[in-house]
C-alpha positions in Angstrom: 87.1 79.9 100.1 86.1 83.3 100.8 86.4 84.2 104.4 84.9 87.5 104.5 82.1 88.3 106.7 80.7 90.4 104.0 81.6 93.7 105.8 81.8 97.0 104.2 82.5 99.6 107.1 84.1 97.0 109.7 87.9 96.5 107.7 89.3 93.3 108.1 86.1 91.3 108.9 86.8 87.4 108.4 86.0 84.1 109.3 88.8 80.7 110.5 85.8 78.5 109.2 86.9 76.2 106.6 90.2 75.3 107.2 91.3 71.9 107.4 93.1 70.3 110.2 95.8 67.7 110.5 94.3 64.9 112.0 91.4 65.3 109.6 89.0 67.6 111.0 87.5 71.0 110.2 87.2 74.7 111.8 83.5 75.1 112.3 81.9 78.1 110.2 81.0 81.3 111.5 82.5 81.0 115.3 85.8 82.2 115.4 85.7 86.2 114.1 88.5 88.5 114.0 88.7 92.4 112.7 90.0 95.9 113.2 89.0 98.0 115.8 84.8 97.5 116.3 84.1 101.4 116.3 83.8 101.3 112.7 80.9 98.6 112.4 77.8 100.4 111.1 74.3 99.6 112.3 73.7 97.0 109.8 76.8 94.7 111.0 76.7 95.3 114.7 72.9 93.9 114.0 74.5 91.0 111.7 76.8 90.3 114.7 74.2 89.7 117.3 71.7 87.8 114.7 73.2 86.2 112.5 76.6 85.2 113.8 75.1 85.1 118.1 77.9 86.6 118.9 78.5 85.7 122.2 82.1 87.9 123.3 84.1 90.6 122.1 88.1 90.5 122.7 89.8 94.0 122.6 93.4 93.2 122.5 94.3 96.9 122.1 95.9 99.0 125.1 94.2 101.3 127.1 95.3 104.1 125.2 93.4 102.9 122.0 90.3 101.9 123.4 89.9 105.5 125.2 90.4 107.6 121.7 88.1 104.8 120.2 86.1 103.0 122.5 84.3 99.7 121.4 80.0 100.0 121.0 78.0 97.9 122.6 76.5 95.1 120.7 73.4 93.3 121.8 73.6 90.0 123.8 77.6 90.3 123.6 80.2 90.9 126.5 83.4 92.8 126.1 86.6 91.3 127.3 89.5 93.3 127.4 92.6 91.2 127.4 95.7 93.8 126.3 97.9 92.1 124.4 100.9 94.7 124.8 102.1 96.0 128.3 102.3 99.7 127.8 102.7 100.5 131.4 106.5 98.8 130.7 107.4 100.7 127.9 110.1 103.5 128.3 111.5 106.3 125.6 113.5 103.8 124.7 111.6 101.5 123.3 108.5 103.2 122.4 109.1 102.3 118.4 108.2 98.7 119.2 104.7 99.7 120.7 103.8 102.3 117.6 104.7 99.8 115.4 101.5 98.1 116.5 99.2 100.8 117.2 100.5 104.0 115.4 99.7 103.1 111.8 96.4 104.2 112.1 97.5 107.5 113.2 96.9 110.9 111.5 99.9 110.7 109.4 100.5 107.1 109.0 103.0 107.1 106.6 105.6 109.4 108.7 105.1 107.5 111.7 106.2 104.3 109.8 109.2 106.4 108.2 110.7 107.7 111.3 110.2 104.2 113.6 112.3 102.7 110.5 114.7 105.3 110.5 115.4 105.1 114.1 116.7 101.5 113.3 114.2 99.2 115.1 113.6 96.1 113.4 110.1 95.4 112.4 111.0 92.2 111.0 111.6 90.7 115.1 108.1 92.4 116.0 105.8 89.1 116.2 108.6 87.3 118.0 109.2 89.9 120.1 105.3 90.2 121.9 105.6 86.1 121.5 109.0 86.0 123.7 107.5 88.5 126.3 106.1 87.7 129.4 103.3 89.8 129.8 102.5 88.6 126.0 102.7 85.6 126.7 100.5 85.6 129.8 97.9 87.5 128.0 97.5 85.4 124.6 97.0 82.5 127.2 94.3 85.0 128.7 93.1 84.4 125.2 92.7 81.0 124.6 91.3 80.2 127.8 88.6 82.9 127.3 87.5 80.9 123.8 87.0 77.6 126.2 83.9 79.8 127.7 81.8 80.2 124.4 78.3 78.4 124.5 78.1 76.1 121.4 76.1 78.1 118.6 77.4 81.0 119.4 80.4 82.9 118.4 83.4 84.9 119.6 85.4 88.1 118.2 88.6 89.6 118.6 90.3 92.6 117.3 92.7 94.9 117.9 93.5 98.0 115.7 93.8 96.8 112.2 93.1 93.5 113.0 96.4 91.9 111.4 98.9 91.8 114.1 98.0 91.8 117.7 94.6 89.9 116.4 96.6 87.8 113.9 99.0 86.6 116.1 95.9 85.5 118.2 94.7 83.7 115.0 97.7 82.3 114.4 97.9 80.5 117.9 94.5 79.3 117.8 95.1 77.9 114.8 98.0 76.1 116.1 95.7 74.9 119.0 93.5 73.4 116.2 96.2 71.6 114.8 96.4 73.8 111.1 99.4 73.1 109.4 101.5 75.7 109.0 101.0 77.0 105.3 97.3 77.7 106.5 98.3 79.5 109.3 100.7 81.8 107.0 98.2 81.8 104.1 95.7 83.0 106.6 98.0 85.5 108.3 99.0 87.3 105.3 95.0 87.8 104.3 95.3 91.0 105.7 97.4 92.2 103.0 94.5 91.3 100.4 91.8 93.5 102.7 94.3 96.6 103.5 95.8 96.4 99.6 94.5 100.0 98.7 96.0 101.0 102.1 99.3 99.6 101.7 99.6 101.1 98.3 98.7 104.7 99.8 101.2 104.0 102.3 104.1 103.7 100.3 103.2 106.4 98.0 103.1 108.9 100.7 106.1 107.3 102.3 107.7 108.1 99.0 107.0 111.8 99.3 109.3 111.4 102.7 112.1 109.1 101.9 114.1 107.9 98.5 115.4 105.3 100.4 113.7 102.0 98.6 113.8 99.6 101.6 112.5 102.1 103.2 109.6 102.7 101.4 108.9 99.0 100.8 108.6 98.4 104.7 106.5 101.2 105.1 104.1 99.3 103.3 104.1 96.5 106.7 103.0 98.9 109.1 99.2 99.2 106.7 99.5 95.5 106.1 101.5 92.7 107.1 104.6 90.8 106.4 104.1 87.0 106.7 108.1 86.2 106.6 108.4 88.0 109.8 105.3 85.8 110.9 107.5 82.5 109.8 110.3 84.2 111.7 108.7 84.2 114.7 107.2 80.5 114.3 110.8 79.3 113.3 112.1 80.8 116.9 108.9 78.9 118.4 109.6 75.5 116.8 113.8 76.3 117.9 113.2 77.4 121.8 110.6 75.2 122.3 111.1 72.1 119.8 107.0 72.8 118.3 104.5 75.2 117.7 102.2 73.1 119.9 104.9 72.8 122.8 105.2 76.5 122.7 101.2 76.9 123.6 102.1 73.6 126.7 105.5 75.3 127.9 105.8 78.8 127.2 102.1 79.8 127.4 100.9 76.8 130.0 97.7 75.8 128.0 97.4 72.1 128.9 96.9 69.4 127.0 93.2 69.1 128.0 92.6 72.8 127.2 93.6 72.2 123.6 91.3 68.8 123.3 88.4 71.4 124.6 89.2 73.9 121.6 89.3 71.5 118.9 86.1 70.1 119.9 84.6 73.4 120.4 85.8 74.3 117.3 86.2 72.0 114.7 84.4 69.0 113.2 84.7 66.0 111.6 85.2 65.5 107.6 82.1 63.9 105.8 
């Protein structure tokens, strides 16, 4: 099923309708929206958001830094909702790496950026569990969720961060826990990204080769332009391990209720014919 919203200027532009659910429903078609960063939507899709798809809000999960260099336009009928997934206020010299390896690829000289955050040693494959574990993370992906629960029926809602892959798809990847997705379409929807940036992540490891010999390193440069869904299942593997489930991570660590999640999946999905 193709879940692009036929976009050409806005990257990563795509659709959770479609996918099935495990008590037997269905994500509705053409509600939940997720992309990179809005300021590259031309004329024509802005418009295509408002008419076609009523969009209703926009989430920026970017920091404040990101949506100053590249602010989000205005599209008609639509609120914006800034709900900043990553606490860059906390961030000291000595953890900076962790915060560029979300925002920074995008920079103007992606590939160097990516060499010299693996060469200082962090770990990019503890990134997702990492914002998932932290508190201010946490807090604001419940932000998240709870914001969904406020879309009128017939109308839809989008969120985005930079590329669109992880900040946004970690937001996916919880909402689609909320709807009860099993967890091969979560990661199957996860690593999409890689299919929509696959130009990109091949330029990134060919200029990364130009910096380094070392192969690993090269290889992972290639993450920071797309994504990596093993570090994704890392991260849900320390979910299911601190918290015994995917779904008791959303009731304990993020506090979304049980009737909060009933309200999403009748929002949002529908029943099998």
């Amino acid at each position: 099923m193709n879940r692009s919203l036929g976009f050409s200027c806005l990257q990563n532009a795509r659709q959770l309708g479609g996918y099935r659910t495990e008590d037997g429903r269905c994500v509705k078609e053409n509600v939940l929206l997720r992309s990179g960063k809005l300021n590259c939507a031309s004329a024509e899709e802005k418009n295509a958001l408002d008419k076609i798809y009523h969009l209703q809000t926009v989430i920026d999960l970017r920091t404040k830094d990101e949506r100053k260099a590249e602010p989000d336009p205005y599209i008609l009928n639509s609120e914006n909702i800034w709900i900043p997934v990553l606490n860059e206020d906390a961030y000291t010299d000595a953890n900076l790496q962790e915060i560029a390896a979300f925002t920074k690829e995008y920079g103007d000289n992606p590939a160097a950026e990516a060499v010299a955050i693996l060469q200082s040693g962090y770990d990019i494959s503890i990134m997702y569990q990492q914002m998932l574990s932290d508190p201010y993370s946490m807090k604001q992906y419940a932000k998240f969720l709870r914001q969904l629960l406020l879309i009128h029926p017939g109308n839809s809602v989008l969120w985005h961060c930079s590329g669109g892959k992880d900040r946004a798809g970690t937001a996916a990847v919880l909402l689609l826990v909320a709807l009860g997705a099993d967890e091969q379409t979560i990661l199957q929807d996860f690593d999409l990204s890689n299919h929509y940036y696959e130009k990109s992540i091949q330029q990134m490891r060919l200029d990364a080769s130009r910096l380094t010999d070392d192969p690993v390193i090269i290889e992972k440069t290639g993450y920071f332009a797309g994504v990596n869904s093993e570090y994704m299942e890392k991260a849900m593997q320390w979910m299911k391990e601190t918290y015994g489930s995917l779904h008791s991570y959303l009731t304990e660590a993020l506090s979304i209720n049980e009737a909060e999640i009933q309200m999403l999946k009748h929002l949002y999905t529908e029943i099998l014919y």
